[in-house]
N, C-alpha and C positions, 0 to 999 in steps of 0.2 A: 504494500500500500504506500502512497505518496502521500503523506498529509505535510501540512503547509503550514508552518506556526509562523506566525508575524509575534511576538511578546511587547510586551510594556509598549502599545503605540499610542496610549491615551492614559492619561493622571486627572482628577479633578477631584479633591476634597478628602484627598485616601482612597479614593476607589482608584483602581487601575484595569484596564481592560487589556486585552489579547483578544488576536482573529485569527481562526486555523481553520481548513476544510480540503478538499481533496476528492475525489473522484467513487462515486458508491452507485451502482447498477438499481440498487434493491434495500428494503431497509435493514435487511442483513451487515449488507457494505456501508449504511451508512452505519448501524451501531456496533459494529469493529471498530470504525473510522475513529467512535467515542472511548472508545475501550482504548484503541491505542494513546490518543492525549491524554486518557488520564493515569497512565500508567505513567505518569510524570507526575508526582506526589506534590506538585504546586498546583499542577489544574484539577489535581481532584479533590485537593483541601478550598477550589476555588467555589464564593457564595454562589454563582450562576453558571454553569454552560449552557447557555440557546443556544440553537440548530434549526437550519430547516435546510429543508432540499424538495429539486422536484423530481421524483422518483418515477418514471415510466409515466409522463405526464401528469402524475399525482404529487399536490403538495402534499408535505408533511414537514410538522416540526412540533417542539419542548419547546416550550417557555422554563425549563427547571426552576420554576420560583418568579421568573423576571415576568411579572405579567406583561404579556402584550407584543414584548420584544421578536417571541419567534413569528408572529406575522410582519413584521415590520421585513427582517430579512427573506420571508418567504417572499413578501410583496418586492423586494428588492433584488433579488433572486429571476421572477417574473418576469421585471424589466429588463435584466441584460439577456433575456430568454440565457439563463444558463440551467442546463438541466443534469441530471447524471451527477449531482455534483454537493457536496454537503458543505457548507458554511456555520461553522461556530463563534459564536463570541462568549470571551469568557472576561467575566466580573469577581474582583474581590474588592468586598464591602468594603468602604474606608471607615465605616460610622457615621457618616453625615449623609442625611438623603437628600438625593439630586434633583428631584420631581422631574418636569418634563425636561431635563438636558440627560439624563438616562438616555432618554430614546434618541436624541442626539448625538450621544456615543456610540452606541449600535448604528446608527448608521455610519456614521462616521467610518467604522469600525470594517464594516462592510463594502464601505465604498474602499478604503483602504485595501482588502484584501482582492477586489476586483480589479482594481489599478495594476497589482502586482502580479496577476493572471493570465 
């Protein structure tokens, strides 16, 4: 499997984010894809991994906790028509909440990993 870790590409208030994803046929490949990041004891002690992918034409994704977030990258997802293809963003909590600039790191986060793609 090819997964793609971008780390620390966002900071705001003690939260930090990270974008990984990589290539998954089925939702088999995509939840290997998840097994393999977190088999790096930073991203599985991390508060959120979101995901989405569109899998044989079918969205699917976790929000793991982050309401909301895993439509945001599915909708984002959608637009670059990228399919076959699993995108994570991963959150650790700073303690301070960020209300709606959350979903602006997720994007952020996303467009960042689509640049690099």
């Amino acid at each position: 499997m090819s997964l793609r870790v971008f780390d620390k590409i966002i900071s705001d208030r003690g939260s930090r984010y990270a974008v990984s994803g990589g290539p998954a046929r089925n939702h088999a490949e995509a939840e290997a894809l998840l097994t393999e990041l977190k088999r790096n004891k930073r991203f599985a002690k991390a508060t959120h991994n979101t995901w989405a992918a569109i899998l044989s034409g079918e969205g699917v994704k976790d929000d793991d906790g982050e309401s909301g977030a895993g439509q945001i990258i599915l909708q984002m997802l959608e637009r670059a028509e990228l399919t076959d293809h699993v995108v994570v963003v991963t959150r650790w909590y700073g303690g301070k909440h960020l209300g709606g600039d959350r979903f602006r790191h997720v994007v952020d986060a996303v467009r960042h990993y689509l640049a690099q793609s």
